[in-house]
Structure formats: C-alpha cells, structure tokens
C-alpha positions in Angstrom: 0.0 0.0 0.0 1.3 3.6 -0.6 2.1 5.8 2.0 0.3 8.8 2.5 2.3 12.2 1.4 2.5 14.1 4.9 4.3 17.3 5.9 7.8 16.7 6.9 8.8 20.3 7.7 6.9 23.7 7.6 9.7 26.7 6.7 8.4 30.6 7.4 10.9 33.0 6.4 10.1 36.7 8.2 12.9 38.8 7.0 13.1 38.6 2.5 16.1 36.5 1.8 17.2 35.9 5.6 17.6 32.5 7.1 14.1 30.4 7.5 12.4 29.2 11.0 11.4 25.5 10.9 8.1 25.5 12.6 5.6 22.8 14.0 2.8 24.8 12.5 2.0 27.8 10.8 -1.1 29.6 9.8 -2.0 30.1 6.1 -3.7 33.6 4.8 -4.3 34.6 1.5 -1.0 35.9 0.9 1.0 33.0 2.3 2.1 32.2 5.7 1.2 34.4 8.6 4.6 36.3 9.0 6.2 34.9 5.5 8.5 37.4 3.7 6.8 40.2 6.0 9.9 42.3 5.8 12.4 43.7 3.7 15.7 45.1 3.9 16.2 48.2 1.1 19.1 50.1 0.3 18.9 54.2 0.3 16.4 54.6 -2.5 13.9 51.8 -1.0 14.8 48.8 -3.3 14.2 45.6 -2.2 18.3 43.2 -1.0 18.6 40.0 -1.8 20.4 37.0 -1.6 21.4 37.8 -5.1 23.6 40.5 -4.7 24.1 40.5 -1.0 24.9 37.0 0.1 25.4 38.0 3.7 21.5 37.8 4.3 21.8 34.0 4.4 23.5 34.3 8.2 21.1 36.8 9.5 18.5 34.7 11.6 15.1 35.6 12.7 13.4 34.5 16.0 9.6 35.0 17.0 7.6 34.3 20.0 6.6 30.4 19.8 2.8 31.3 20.1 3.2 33.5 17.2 2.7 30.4 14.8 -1.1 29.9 16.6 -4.1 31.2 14.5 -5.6 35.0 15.7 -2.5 35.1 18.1 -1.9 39.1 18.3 0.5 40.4 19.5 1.2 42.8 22.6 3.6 45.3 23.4 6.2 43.1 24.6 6.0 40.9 21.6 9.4 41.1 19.3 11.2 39.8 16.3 14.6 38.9 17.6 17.5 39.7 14.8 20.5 37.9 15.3 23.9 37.7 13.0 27.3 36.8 13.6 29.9 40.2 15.0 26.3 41.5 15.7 24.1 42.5 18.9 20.4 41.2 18.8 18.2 43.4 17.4 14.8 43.6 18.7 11.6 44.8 16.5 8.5 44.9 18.2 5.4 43.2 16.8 2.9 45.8 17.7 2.2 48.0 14.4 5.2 50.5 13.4 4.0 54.2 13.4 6.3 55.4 10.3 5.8 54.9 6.9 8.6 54.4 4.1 7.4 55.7 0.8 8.9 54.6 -2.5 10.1 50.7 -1.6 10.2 49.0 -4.6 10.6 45.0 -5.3 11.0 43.5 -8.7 7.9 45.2 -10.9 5.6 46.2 -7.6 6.7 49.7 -5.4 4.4 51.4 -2.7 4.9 52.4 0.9 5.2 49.7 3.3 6.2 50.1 7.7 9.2 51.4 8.5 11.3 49.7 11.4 13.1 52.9 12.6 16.6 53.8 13.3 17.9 51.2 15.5 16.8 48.7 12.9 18.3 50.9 10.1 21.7 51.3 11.7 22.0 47.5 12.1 21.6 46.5 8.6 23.7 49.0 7.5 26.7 48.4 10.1 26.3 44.9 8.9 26.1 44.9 4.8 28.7 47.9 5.1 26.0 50.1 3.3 23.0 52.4 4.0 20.3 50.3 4.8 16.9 50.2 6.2 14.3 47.4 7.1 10.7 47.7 6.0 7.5 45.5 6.6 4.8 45.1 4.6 1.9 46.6 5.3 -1.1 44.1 4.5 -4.1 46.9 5.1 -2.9 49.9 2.4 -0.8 47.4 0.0 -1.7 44.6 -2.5 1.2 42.8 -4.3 -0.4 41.0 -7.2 1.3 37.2 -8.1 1.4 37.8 -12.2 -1.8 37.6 -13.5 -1.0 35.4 -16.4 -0.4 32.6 -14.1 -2.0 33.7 -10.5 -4.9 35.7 -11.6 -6.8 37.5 -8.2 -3.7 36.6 -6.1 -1.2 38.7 -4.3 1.5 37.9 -1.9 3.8 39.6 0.6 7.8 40.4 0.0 8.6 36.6 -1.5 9.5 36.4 -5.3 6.4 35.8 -7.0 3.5 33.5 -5.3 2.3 32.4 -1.5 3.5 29.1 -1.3 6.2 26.9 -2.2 6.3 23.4 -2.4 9.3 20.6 -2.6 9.8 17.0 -1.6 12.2 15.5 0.5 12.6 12.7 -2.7 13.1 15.4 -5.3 16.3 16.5 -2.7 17.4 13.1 -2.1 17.3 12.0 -6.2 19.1 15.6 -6.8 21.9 14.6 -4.1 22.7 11.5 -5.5 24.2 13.2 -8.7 25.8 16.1 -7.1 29.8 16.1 -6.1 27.9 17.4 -2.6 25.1 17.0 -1.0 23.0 20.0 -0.3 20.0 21.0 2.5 16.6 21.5 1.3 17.2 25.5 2.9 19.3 26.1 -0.6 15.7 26.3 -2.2 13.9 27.3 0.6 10.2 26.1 0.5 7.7 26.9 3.0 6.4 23.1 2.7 8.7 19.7 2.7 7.0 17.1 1.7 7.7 12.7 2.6 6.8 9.9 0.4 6.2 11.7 -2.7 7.9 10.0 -5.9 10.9 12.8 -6.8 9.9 15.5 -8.6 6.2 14.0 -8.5 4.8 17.9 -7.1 5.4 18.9 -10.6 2.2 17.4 -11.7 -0.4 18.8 -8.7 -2.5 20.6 -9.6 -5.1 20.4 -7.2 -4.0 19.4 -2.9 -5.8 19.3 -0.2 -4.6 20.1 3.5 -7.2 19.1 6.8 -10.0 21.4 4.9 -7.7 24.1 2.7 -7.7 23.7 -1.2 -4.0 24.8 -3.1 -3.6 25.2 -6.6 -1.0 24.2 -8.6 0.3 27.6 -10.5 3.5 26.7 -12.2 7.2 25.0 -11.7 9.5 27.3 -9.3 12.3 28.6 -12.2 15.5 29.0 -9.6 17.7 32.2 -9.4 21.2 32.0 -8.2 20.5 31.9 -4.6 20.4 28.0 -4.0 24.0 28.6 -4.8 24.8 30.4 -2.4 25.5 28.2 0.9 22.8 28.7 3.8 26.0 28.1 6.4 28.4 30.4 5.2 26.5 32.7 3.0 29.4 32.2 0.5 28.1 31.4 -3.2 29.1 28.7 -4.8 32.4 28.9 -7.3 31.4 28.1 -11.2 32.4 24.8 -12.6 34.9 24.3 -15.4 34.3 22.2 -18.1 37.6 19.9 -18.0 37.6 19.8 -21.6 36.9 23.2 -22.7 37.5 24.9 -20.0 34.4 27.3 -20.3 33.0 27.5 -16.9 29.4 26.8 -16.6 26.9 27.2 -13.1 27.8 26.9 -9.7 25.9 24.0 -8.0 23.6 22.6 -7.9 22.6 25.2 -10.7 25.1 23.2 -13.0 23.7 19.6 -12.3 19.8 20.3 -12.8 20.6 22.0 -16.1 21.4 18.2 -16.5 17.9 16.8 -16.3 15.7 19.8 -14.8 16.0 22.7 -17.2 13.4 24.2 -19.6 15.3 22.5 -22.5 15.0 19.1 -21.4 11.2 19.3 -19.5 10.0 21.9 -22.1 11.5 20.7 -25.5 9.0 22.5 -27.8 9.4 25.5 -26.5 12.3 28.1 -27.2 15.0 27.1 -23.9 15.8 30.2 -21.9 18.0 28.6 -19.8 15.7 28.0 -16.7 16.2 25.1 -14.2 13.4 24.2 -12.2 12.8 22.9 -8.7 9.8 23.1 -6.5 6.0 23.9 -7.3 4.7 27.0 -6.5 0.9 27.4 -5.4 -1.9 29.6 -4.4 -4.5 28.8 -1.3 -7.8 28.4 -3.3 -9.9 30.0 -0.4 -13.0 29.2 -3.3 -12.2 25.8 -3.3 -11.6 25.8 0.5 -14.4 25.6 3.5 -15.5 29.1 3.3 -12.5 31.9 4.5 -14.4 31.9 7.7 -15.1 28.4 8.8 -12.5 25.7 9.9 -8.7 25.9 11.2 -6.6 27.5 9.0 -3.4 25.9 10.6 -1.5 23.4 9.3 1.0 20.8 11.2 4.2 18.8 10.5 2.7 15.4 10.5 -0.9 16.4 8.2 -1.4 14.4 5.2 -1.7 16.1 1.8 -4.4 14.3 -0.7 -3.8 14.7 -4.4 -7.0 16.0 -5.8 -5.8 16.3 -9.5 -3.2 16.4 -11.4 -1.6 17.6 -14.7 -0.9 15.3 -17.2 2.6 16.5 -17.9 5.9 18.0 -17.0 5.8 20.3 -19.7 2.7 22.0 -19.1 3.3 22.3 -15.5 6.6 24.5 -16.0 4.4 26.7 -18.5 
C-alpha cells in the first residue's frame, strides 16, 4: 500500500532572503504564511536586498515568540522579532504595528509604501552589509502585491519572489543529491512546505492538494535564481564549474547539475529554452475551493497528510 504524502517540515521565512524558522505549524492567509517574507531590507532609495547581490543575508536569523505560529495570536507590546547575526548584537523589532511609513520601496515590478522599522533597525543592517540600509514590513491593510496575473490571476502575496507558497519533496532533494559532487540542504531552495513519500519531482504534476479542509492550486514549476548557490551556512556562493575539456566554466551548484535533467530544454522541449532550471512547485491557497474563508482551522501541522486531488498530465505543461 502507498504511503500517504504528509508534511515533513513547515519553513516561514520573516525577513526577505534571511535565514528560514522551521516551525511545527503555521497559519496560512491569503497571501501565504502568517509572517512569511513580512519584511524587507532596502538600500537608500527603497529597493528591495537579496540574496542575489548581498549573500550575507543567508546568516542573519530571525526568531519569533513560539505562540506567534497559533491562529488569531496578536501580539502585545512586549512581543518582538529577535535579529541575530554573527559580529552582531540582537536586534529587537516589536510586533505591535510601526508608526512610520517608508514611501517609494520597490521589489521586482511592484513599489508602494510599506512600515518602516526605525533607526535602531536601520543602523544594524547598514553596520552589517557595510551600506545604507533600512528594514521595511509590509503593510497588508494599504498594499496589494499581485502574483502575475498570467499565471496567478486574483492573487497577491507579501515580499517573497512571485507567489504564496512553495512546495518541494524531500525525494526530489534526495534523487538531486545523488548526482551532485555534494550533498546540499533542502534551505538552498527554501520552500515553506517539505513534503515525505512523494515520488521525486512528482509535485510537478499537482494541480489540485488538499490540506485538513484548505484547497492549493497548482500555478507553475518554481524557475530558480542564483541563490540556492549560495550556501545557507556560510553565506558564500558557490564557485562556477569548469568544463575539464573546454574549460568554459558553466553554473555553480547545484545550478550546473539540474541544467542536466531539470531545465526548460529538457522538460519543455517545444518550447524556445531560456536557460531555466526548475525545482519546486509553487501554489496559491484556493480559499473558493476551501471551506468558506471563515469556517475551519486555517493551521497546518508537520505530520498532516496532503491528498492529491488532481493532477496535470505533464511536466511540460506544469513548467508553463
């Protein structure tokens, strides 16, 4: 008989491009996880850091209050997010609503005015990238970020890349591993949901979960960036591979090994290859499909079992 596919680990990631918080549960809104990619750390005109160009972030680690994760938890005046990373003092943010206002913060195609943490906040990213920083959160009552319409229509999301949710599978890791020159951690792609006894790479083809009563949607294959190069540990990224032969140097890892057997040209082949590699499935919460917004639990555990409602009937169509 075939096991069911449960949740192995739940990932919420509160600073944009910081390290993740593995979690036993975590609360699921519209937008994606209750305090997912809430903030963002800009640079002096109000554009959104990354991983991409400043590494670093992978060390800086987030902490919450434990009873943050519980659904309608608000929180009080002695409520904080905790800021820790390495040569650094703790920061501490409280929870309770900021009274300023940055104007002008900008992320990929979306800008608009979002919280501003203050000066202590300010002075701490900046003594630690070396540059003028400041950290921003997103504020959910004045802002909408739409997901692209072409794919996502009607949904929006926080501070992360492009949708609410991602999806991976421990198998997809574990079949990845087993051709890389090193192993890597599934935080090199961080997901918000980890996912046992899936076939590897079989979350391509959902297109319709179900989790306790909440409905997700299967919007596309997650196209990867550079940061799963960079390691989680050390926040250095990877070095390029050489072609022993050629000598042209290609992607760092594991970039270079899912061109292999996960890019657009080899699960897309009638289509023009742009040089994508793939990993993960990103989704929307259907709240129509769900129970109704209001009724049920809204929390999901490690441990719940995910049922496959429908799926897509290739690879190729998935990574659309």
């Amino acid at each position: 008989m075939e096991e069911a596919l449960t949740i192995q680990s739940l990932f919420i990631y509160p600073i944009k491009s910081c390290r993740g918080i593995s979690v036993p549960q975590a609360t699921v809104t519209q937008t994606g996880f209750q305090w997912d990619r809430y903030w963002l750390v800009v640079n002096y005109k109000g554009r959104a850091y990354t991983q991409r160009v400043e590494p670093k972030l992978a060390l800086v680690e987030s902490e919450l209050p434990e009873e943050a994760f519980l659904e309608d938890w608000e929180p009080t005046k002695d409520s904080f997010l905790v800021v820790r990373a390495p040569g650094m003092e703790p920061l501490k943010i409280p929870l309770t609503k900021p009274s300023s206002v940055a104007e002008g913060v900008s992320m990929w195609e979306w800008s608009g005015s979002a919280f501003d943490e203050g000066e202590d906040a300010a002075k701490w990213f900046s003594d630690y990238l070396g540059k003028q920083s400041r950290l921003v959160r997103f504020n959910k009552e004045t802002e909408t970020r739409p997901s692209p319409p072409e794919f996502a229509d009607g949904y929006s999301t926080t501070f992360a890349d492009m949708f609410p949710f991602l999806f991976a599978s421990q198998a997809s890791l574990d079949q990845l591993n087993t051709l890389l020159p090193e192993p890597v951690p599934i935080n090199r792609f961080r997901p918000n949901f980890l996912v046992d006894n899936c076939d590897p790479f079989g979350e391509d083809l959902w297109d319709e979960i179900k989790i306790n009563d909440l409905v997700f949607q299967g919007v596309r294959l997650c196209s990867r960036c550079k940061v799963p190069t960079v390691n989680q540990e050390t926040g250095v990224p990877g070095a390029a591979t050489v072609n022993q032969e050629t000598g042209v140097p290609g992607a760092a890892e594991p970039t270079e090994t899912l061109m292999k057997f996960r890019s657009d040209k080899v699960l897309m082949p009638d289509k023009k290859p742009r040089g994508k590699v793939f990993f993960g499935k990103e989704m929307v919460w259907n709240w129509n499909g769900s129970n109704s917004e209001d009724k049920g639990k809204k929390t999901i555990k490690v441990g719940d079992t995910i049922s496959v409602l429908r799926k897509i009937p290739s690879r190729a169509e998935a990574a659309a």
